[in-house]
N, C-alpha and C positions, 0 to 999 in steps of 0.2 A: 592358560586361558587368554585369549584375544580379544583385545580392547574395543570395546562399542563407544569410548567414549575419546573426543580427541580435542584437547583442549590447546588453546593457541597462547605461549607465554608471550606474556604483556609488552615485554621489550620487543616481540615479532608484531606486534599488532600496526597493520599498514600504517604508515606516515604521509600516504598519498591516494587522493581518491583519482578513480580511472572514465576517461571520458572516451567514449565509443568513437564519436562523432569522426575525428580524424581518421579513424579504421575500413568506415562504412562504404562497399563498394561503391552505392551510389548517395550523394550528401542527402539530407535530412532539410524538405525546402524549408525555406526560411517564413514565420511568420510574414503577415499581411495586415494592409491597412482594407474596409471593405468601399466598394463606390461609393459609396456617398457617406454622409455625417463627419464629425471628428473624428481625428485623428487614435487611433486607440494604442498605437505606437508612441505617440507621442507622452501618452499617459503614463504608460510606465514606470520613468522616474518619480513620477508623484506619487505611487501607491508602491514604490517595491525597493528596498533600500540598495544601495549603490553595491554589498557587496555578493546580495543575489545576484543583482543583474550582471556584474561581470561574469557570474558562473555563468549565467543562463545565455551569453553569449562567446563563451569561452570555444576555443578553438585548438588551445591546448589539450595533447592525450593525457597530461598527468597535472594535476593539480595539488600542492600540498595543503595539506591539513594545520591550520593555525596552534601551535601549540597554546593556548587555551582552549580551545575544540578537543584537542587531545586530552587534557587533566580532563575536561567533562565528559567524553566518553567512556575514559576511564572509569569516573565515576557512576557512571550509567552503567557497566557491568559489561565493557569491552574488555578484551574479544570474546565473542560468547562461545560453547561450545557447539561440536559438531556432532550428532550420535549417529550409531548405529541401530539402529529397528529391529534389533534379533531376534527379539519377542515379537514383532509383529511378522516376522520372516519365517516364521515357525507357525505363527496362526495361519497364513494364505499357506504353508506346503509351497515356497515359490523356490526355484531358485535364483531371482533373481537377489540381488543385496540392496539393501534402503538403508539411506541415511537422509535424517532432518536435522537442519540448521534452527537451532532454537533460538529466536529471538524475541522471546519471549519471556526469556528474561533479563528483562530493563525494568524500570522503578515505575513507568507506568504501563508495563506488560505487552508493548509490541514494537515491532520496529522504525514507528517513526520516528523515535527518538533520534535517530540517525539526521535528519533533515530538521529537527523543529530547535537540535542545539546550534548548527552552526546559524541559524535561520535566526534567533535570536541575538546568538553574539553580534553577527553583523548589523543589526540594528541597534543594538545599546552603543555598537564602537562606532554608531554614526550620533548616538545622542537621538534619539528616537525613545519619544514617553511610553509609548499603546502600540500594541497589534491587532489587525482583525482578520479571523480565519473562518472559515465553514468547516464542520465535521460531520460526518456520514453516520457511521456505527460510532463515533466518538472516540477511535485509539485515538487517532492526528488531535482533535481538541485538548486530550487529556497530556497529549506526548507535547503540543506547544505551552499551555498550562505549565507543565513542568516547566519546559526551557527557559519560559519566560520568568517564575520563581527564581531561577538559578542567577538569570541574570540581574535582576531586578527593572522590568517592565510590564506593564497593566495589560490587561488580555482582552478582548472582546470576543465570543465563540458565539455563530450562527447555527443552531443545530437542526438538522434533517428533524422535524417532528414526527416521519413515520420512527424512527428511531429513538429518540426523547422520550417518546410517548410511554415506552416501556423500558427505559432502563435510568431509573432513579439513581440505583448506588455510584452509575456515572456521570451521573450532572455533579452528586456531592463530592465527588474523585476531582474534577472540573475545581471545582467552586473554593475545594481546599485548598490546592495549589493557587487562589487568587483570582482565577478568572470570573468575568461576567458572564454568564450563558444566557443566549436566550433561545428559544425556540423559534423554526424556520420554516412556513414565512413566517416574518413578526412587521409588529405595527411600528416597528423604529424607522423602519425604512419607505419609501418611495412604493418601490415593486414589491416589499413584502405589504404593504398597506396595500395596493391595488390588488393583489391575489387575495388576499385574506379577503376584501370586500368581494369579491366574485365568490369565492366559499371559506366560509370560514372554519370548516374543517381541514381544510388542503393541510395535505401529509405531509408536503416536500421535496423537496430533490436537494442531491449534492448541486448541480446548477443553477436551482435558486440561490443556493445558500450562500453559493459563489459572487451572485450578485449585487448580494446583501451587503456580505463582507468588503467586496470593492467602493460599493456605493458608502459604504461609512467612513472606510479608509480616505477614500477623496474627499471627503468632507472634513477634512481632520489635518492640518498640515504638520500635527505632531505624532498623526499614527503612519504606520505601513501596515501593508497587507498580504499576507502569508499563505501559501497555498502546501499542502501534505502530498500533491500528488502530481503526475501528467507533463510538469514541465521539465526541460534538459538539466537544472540546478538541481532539483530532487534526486532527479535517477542519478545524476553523477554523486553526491554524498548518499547515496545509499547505496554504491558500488562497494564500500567499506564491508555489505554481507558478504559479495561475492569474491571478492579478494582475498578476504580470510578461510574462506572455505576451502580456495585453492591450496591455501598453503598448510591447509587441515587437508586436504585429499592427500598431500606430497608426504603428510604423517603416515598418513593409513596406508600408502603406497600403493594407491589407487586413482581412478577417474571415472567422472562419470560419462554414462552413456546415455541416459537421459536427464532432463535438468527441467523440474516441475514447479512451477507454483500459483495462486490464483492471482486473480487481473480483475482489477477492477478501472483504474487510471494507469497503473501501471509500476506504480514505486517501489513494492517487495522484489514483485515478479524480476521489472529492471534491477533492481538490486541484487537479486544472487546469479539474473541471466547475463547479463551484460559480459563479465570480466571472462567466463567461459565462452561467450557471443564470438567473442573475438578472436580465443582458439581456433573458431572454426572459420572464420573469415581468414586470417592469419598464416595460422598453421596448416589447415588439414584435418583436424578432427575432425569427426560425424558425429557431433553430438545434436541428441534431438532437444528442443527444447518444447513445451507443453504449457498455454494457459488454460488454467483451469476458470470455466465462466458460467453465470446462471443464465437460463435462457431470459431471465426476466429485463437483463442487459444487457447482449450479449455484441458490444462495440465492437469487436474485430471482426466480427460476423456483417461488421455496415457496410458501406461504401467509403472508396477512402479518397476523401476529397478534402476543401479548407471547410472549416465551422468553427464557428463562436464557441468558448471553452464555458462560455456561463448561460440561463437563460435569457436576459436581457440585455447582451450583444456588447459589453461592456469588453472582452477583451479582444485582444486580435485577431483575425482568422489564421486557425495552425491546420496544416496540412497531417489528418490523422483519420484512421477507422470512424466512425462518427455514425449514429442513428438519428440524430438529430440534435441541435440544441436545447427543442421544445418539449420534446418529444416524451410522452406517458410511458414510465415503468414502474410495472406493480410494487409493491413492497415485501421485501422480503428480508430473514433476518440477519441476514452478510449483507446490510447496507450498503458497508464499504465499497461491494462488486456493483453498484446500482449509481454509473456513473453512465452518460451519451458516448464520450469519445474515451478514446486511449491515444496514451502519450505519443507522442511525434516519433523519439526514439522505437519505441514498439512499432508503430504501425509502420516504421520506414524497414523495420527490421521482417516485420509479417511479409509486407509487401516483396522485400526482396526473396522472399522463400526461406526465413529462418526460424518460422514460428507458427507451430501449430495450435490448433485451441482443440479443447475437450468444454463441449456444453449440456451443464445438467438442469434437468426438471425443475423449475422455481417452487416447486410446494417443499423441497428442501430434504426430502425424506430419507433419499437416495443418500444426498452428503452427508446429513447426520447419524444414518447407519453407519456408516464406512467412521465416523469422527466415532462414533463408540466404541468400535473393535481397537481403533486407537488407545481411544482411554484408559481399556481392560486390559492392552498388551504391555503400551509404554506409559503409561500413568497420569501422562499430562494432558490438560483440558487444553483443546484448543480452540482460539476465536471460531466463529462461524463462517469468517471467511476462511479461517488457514483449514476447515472441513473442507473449501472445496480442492485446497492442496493434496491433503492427504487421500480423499477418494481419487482423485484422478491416479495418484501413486498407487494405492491399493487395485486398480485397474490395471494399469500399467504393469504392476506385478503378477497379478492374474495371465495377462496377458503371454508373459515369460512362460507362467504353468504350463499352460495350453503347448504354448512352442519351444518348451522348453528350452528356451531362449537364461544364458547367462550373464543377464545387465546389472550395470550400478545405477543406481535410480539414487536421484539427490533431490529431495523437495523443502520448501522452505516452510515453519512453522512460525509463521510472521505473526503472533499474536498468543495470550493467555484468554480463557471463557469466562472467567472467575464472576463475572458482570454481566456474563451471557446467558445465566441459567435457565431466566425466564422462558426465551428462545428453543432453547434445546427441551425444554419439558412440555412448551406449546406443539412441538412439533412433534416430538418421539412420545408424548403423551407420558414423562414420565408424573412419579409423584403419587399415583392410583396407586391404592394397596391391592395385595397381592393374596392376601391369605383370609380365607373366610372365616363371620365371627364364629366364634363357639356359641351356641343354645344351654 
């Protein structure tokens, strides 16, 4: 019998994260200050501790991993496994072959954990009391929560309220690990005081929350302020997905041929595309690579110009895909996809022809059928965002049927639903009985 499952020994687990930037046909421009006002460059060392910022301007292709970063990776349930989708390879009649990277399991069920451990060490080994973050769908809150337990430093968490609003079990996930949550906008601040005075139902955005979080931060000269997504330091510590997967493909004695996952800023996606990105800039490979996006946000689908990475202009202008900074999008319940821009590295990657998107229907319906056939085949509940990973695969594999095309399809399962049920029953309408009474 052949192995669907390919598991990475500990002593292999990368000792270096992988930075694109050096590889890139054409460089990645460089942040901006805008015409007029202060300086937003300059702010940075106030709100971002000294050992992100080296990442975030690092120019180095290989960066190592602090062995303290490494014992709590370790911890955190690195190197995760690779699987094979047999069972769902069997339900589609494909023949293509699927494999998902499960990172999903980690102690707070997705992969930001990758980004929120070193994100804290660096700030405790600078003597830094607080952090402040925004979170979307709430993994990133719940995954710097964690880090910042681990380390011992106090949390501040700005949360998206179209999302808060209905997920309880993850504000107490939050709160146990020590964080303060508050709901976004909130009356702490400046611009969440002014929005909420304009309505005082406003849902949210990652952008607001962005602004939140900064605006606290800078008030504060014993916090920094942490971001889950978008910027060059994220996507480089979460290349640790993609690097191990590589050296899980070298088990299974395979590669892929396509390389799927969804996009929201960009941090899974970059994290398992990247270290294969460069196969194909590099070597020669034809790998295709696939964001999966809701049309409710669909940033790579913008224009790719510089924008404000928050609503209220607080950070630099970065050169990326962009719908707007201000700009209205519905709510829907893969928050995390319901971000303006995408990351630099992506959009410099889209732009030079290395990154296609697949865009589905915002009422959700589509993903969530496709996340069920999941469920039924390979057992595991996945976030609402890592549904749009897995329908675009399950297309993708269709796709094969049709052309009877013989691909390896690798999509990543950036997240566990366990906290998502509400979502999945709002939508698929589960929870109605089935069976009529007896008379």
């Amino acid at each position: 019998m052949k192995k669907d499952r390919y598991d990475l020994p500990i002593e292999e687990m990368p000792d270096r994260w992988y930075n694109i930037i050096p590889d890139l046909p054409d460089p990645v421009p460089p942040p901006m200050d805008p015409e007029s006002g202060s300086s937003r460059l300059d702010m940075l060392p106030k709100v971002f501790s000294k050992g992100v910022l080296e990442h975030e301007m690092c120019k180095d292709r290989y960066v190592d991993i602090p062995d303290e970063v490494k014992e709590l990776y370790l911890q955190a349930g690195r190197p995760r496994p690779l699987i094979r989708a047999k069972r769902l390879e069997k339900k589609l009649d494909t023949p293509a072959k699927l494999y998902y990277k499960s990172e999903f399991y980690s102690p707070t069920g997705s992969h930001k954990v990758n980004t929120a451990i070193p994100q804290a060490f660096f700030a405790k080994q600078q003597g830094i009391e607080r952090m402040t973050t925004e979170t979307g769908a709430g993994q990133w809150g719940t995954a710097l929560a964690y880090a910042c337990s681990l380390v011992g430093i106090d949390l501040t968490v700005y949360w998206v309220r179209a999302a808060s609003s209905w997920k309880l079990g993850r504000r107490n996930f939050m709160q146990l690990y020590g964080a303060e949550v508050h709901d976004s906008p909130s009356p702490n601040t400046e611009i969440g005081s002014k929005l909420l005075e304009d309505d005082p139902e406003h849902e949210g955005s990652l952008n607001i929350a962005i602004s939140e979080a900064l605006e606290d931060a800078a008030s504060d000269e014993n916090a920094v302020y942490s971001l889950g997504s978008v910027l060059n330091h994220v996507l480089l510590h979460q290349t640790i997905i993609g690097l191990e997967t590589k050296k899980q493909f070298e088990i299974a004695e395979d590669y892929p041929d396509v390389v799927i996952s969804c996009l929201g800023g960009g941090s899974n996606f970059g994290g398992l595309a990247i270290p294969f990105a460069a196969d194909r800039i590099k070597n020669g490979h034809d790998t295709k690579f696939i964001a999966a996006q809701s049309e409710a946000a669909p940033n790579l689908e913008g224009k790719y110009r510089y924008d404000f990475g928050d609503y209220a202009e607080q950070t630099p202008l970065l050169k990326m895909y962009t719908l707007g900074h201000q700009c209205a999008m519905p709510s829907i319940k893969a928050d995390g996809l319901r971000y303006h821009g995408a990351a630099p590295i992506i959009s410099a990657l889209k732009n030079q022809g290395y990154v296609d998107t697949m865009i589905y229907p915002k009422d959700e319906n589509y993903v969530f059928d496709r996340a069920e056939i999941f469920v039924q085949t390979e057992g595991f509940l996945p976030a609402p965002e890592s549904a749009y990973s897995i329908a675009a695969a399950i297309d993708e594999a269709r796709e094969c049927k049709e052309r009877n095309e013989e691909k390896t399809i690798v999509f990543n399962v950036s997240g566990h639903g366990f906290m998502d049920m509400d979502g999945y029953r709002e939508v698929l309408g589960l929870g109605r009985s089935t069976s009529s009474s007896s008379t």
